[in-house]
N, C-alpha and C positions, 0 to 999 in steps of 0.2 A: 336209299339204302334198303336192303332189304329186313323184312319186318319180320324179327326175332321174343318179340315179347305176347307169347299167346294164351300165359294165364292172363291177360287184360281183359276186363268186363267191358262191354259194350253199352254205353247209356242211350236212348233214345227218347225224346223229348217230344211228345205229342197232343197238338193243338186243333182237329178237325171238323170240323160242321156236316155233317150227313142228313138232307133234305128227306129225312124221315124220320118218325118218332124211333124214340128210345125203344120202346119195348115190343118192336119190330128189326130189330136189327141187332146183329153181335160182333162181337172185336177181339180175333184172338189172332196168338203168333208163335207159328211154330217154326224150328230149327232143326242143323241137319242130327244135333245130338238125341233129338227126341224128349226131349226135357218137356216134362209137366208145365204147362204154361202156367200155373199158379208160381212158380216161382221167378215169374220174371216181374211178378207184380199187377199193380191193377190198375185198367184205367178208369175215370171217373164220368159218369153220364150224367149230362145235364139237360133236361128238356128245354128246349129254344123254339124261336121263332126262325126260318129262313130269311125272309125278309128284314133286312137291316136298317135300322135308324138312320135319323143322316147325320151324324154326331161319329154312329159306326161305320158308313158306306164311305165314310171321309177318313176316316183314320185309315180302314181295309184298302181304299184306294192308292191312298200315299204311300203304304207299304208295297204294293203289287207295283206303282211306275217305277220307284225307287230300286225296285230289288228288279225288274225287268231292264232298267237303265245297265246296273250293276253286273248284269248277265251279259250282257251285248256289248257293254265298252270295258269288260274286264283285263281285255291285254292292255288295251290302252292306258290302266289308271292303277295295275294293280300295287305298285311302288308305291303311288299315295297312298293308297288304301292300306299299307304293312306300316310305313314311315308314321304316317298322320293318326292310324288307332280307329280306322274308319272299317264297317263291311256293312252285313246286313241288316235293313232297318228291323228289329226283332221288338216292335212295338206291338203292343196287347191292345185286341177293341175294345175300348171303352165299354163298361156293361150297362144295359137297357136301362134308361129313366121309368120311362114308360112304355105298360105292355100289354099286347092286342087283346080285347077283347074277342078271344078265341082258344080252343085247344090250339097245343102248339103240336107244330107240324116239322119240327129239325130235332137233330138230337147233338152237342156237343160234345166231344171225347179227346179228354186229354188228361194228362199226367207224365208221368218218368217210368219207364220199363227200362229193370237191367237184364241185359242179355248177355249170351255166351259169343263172344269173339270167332263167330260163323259165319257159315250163309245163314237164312231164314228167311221166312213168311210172313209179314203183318197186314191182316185183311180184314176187311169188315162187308160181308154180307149180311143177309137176309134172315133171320129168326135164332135165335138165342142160339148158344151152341150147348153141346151134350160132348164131356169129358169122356172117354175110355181109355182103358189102358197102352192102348197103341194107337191113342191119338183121340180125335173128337169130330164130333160131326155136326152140322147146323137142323134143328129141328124144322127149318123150314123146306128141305129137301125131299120130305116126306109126305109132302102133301102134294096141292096142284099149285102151277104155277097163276102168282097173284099179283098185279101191278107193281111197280116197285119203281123208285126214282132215286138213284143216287148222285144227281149232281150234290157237288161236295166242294168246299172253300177253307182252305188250307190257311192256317194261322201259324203255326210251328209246326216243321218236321226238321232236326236237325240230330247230329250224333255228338256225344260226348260235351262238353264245356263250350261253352259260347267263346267266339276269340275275334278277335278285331282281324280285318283282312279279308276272313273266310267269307264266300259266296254261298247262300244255302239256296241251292233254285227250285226247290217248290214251295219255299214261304212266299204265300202274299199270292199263289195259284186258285183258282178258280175256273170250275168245268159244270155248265148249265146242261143240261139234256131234256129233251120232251119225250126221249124211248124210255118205255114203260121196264126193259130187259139192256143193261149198258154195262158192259165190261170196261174198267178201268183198273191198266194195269202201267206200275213204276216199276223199273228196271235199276238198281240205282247201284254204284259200282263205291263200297265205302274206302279210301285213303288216310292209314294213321299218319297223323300230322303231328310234331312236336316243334311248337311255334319257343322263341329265343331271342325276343326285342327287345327293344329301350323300355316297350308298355308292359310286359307281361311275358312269362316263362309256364306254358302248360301243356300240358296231351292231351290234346283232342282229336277230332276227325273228320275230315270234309269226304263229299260226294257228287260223281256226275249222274248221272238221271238218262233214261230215254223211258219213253212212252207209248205207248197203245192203246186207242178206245176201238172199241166196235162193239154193235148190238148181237145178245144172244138172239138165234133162233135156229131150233132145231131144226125146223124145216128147210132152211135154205142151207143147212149145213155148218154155220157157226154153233158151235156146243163150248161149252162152258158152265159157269156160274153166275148171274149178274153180282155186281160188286165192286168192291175198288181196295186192289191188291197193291201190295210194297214187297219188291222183293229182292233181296237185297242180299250184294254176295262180299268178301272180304277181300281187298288187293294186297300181294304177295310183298308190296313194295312200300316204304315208309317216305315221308317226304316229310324234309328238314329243312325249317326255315327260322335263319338264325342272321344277325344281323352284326358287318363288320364293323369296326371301328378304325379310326388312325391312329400313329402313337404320337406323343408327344413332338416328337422333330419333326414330322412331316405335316405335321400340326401349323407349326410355329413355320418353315417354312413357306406353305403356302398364306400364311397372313403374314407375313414381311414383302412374298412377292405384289402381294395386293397393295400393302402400302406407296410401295414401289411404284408400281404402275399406276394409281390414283395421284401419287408425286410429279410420274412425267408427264402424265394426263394435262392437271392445270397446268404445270409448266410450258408446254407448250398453247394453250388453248391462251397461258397471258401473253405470249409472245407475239401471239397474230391479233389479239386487241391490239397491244401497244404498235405493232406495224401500222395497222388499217387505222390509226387517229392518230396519227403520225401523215401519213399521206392524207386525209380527209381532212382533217384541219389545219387552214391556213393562218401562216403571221399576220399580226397588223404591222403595216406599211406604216411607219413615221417620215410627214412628207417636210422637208428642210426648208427653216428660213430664207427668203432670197438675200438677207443682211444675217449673214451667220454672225455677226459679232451679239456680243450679248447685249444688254437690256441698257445695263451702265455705257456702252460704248455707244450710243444714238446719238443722232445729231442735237445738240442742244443750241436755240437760236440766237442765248443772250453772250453763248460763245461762239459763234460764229464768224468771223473773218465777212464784213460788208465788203462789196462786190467792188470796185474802182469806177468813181467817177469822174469823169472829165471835169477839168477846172472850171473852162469857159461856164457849163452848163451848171455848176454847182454856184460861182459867182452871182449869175441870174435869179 
């Protein structure tokens, strides 16, 4: 349906690792209203290691198959996934036990920025930024250009309230590069969502994503800025996912036709036992006396009728 509510703030949830120290690099975001980026808030830097634990490279891993499964078999499963209260594994790594003996060489950047319900910019380059009144610029523009590595390892990027269902496809991403100058740029197309289950009633918002990496160099004619951009525009259309139910008769219904059918089920299923041991099992043969009279009627020999003997020979 299309999407009617545009004083709604936009929250954006952000979890990312940038293979370079903190106080070489800046993270700001702008919008098509020109809004002071101080008011969208602030993200929070934390010096890190790049190199991950294997406590962290286990947990990071399980999120990235999990949520790349999730991307690739999502027409296939996404009923279970709305019905069962399932989507993206939105697990947190585990923080360092122990830690290198070395300056640390990443810088961590996360927090909650609320934003205006726009397109907009959130990018992190290369040297701290300088605020002006029509806008801001990176102090590291100003100089020469100086090695720089942004492969980067995506922990959260998502909009609005976490919700059972939704796919977020660049959690759990990761992008390595050995180019000293790499443009990384997200394209990502945001969808208000007002999810209406059995689990849970909220507004939130999903997004589809496309990509482009390629190396600056002036010379061969690539111009840019190295970095790794998010940029991210608003869809005119809302999508409603709301879940039906049955009523009551059609309810009852269909569990009387079930009993039903489970009744004529056995019923027949005993009808071909008792056939099939019926033919498979035979009577015993009771085989008859050759003197069918009974027990008391036998010959007895003290009553017996002696045979006739001749005079002559009995005289003798």
């Amino acid at each position: 349906m299309p999407d009617t509510d545009m004083d709604e703030k936009l929250r954006i949830n952000i979890d990312i690792t940038i293979a370079m120290p903190c106080s070489n690099i800046g993270a700001d975001i702008l919008d098509s209203t020109s809004q002071s980026v101080f008011g969208f808030g602030e993200l929070q830097e934390e010096d890190t290691w790049w190199e991950l634990t294997p406590e962290q490279k286990n947990a990071f891993e399980a999120v990235k198959y999990m949520n790349s499964y999730l991307r690739e078999e999502y027409h296939s499963v996404w009923q279970l996934l709305w019905k069962k209260g399932h989507g993206s594994v939105r697990a947190t790594v585990p923080p360092r036990k122990t830690k290198p003996n070395r300056r640390p060489d990443a810088c961590r950047l996360h927090g909650v920025l609320t934003l205006n319900k726009v397109a907009g910019n959130f990018h992190i380059t290369a040297g701290k930024s300088l605020h002006l009144p029509r806008g801001h610029i990176h102090l590291n523009m100003l100089f020469d250009d100086t090695p720089q590595n942004f492969s980067h390892r995506i922990n959260r990027l998502s909009f609005g309230s976490p919700a059972n269902g939704i796919i977020y496809p660049l959690e759990g991403d990761e992008k390595i590069t050995s180019d000293e100058s790499m443009l990384y740029q997200y394209f990502l197309e945001v969808v208000p969502t007002d999810v209406d289950t059995t689990f849970e009633s909220i507004k939130t918002f999903q997004y589809s994503v496309k990509e482009l990496a390629r190396p600056i160099s002036h010379s061969k004619g690539s111009h840019g800025v190295p970095g790794v951009f998010f940029k991210y525009d608003m869809a005119a259309l809302k999508v409603q996912v709301y879940q039906e139910r049955e009523n009551l008769l059609q309810f009852m219904l269909r569990l009387f036709s079930i009993i039903g059918g489970i009744y004529v089920i056995i019923s027949f299923i005993n009808t071909i036992v008792l056939t099939a041991k019926t033919l498979l099992v035979k009577k015993p043969e009771v085989k008859k006396n050759e003197d069918s009279s009974p027990k008391y009627m036998k010959k007895n020999l003290l009553l017996t009728t002696p045979d006739l003997i001749p005079l002559d020979l009995s005289n003798q």
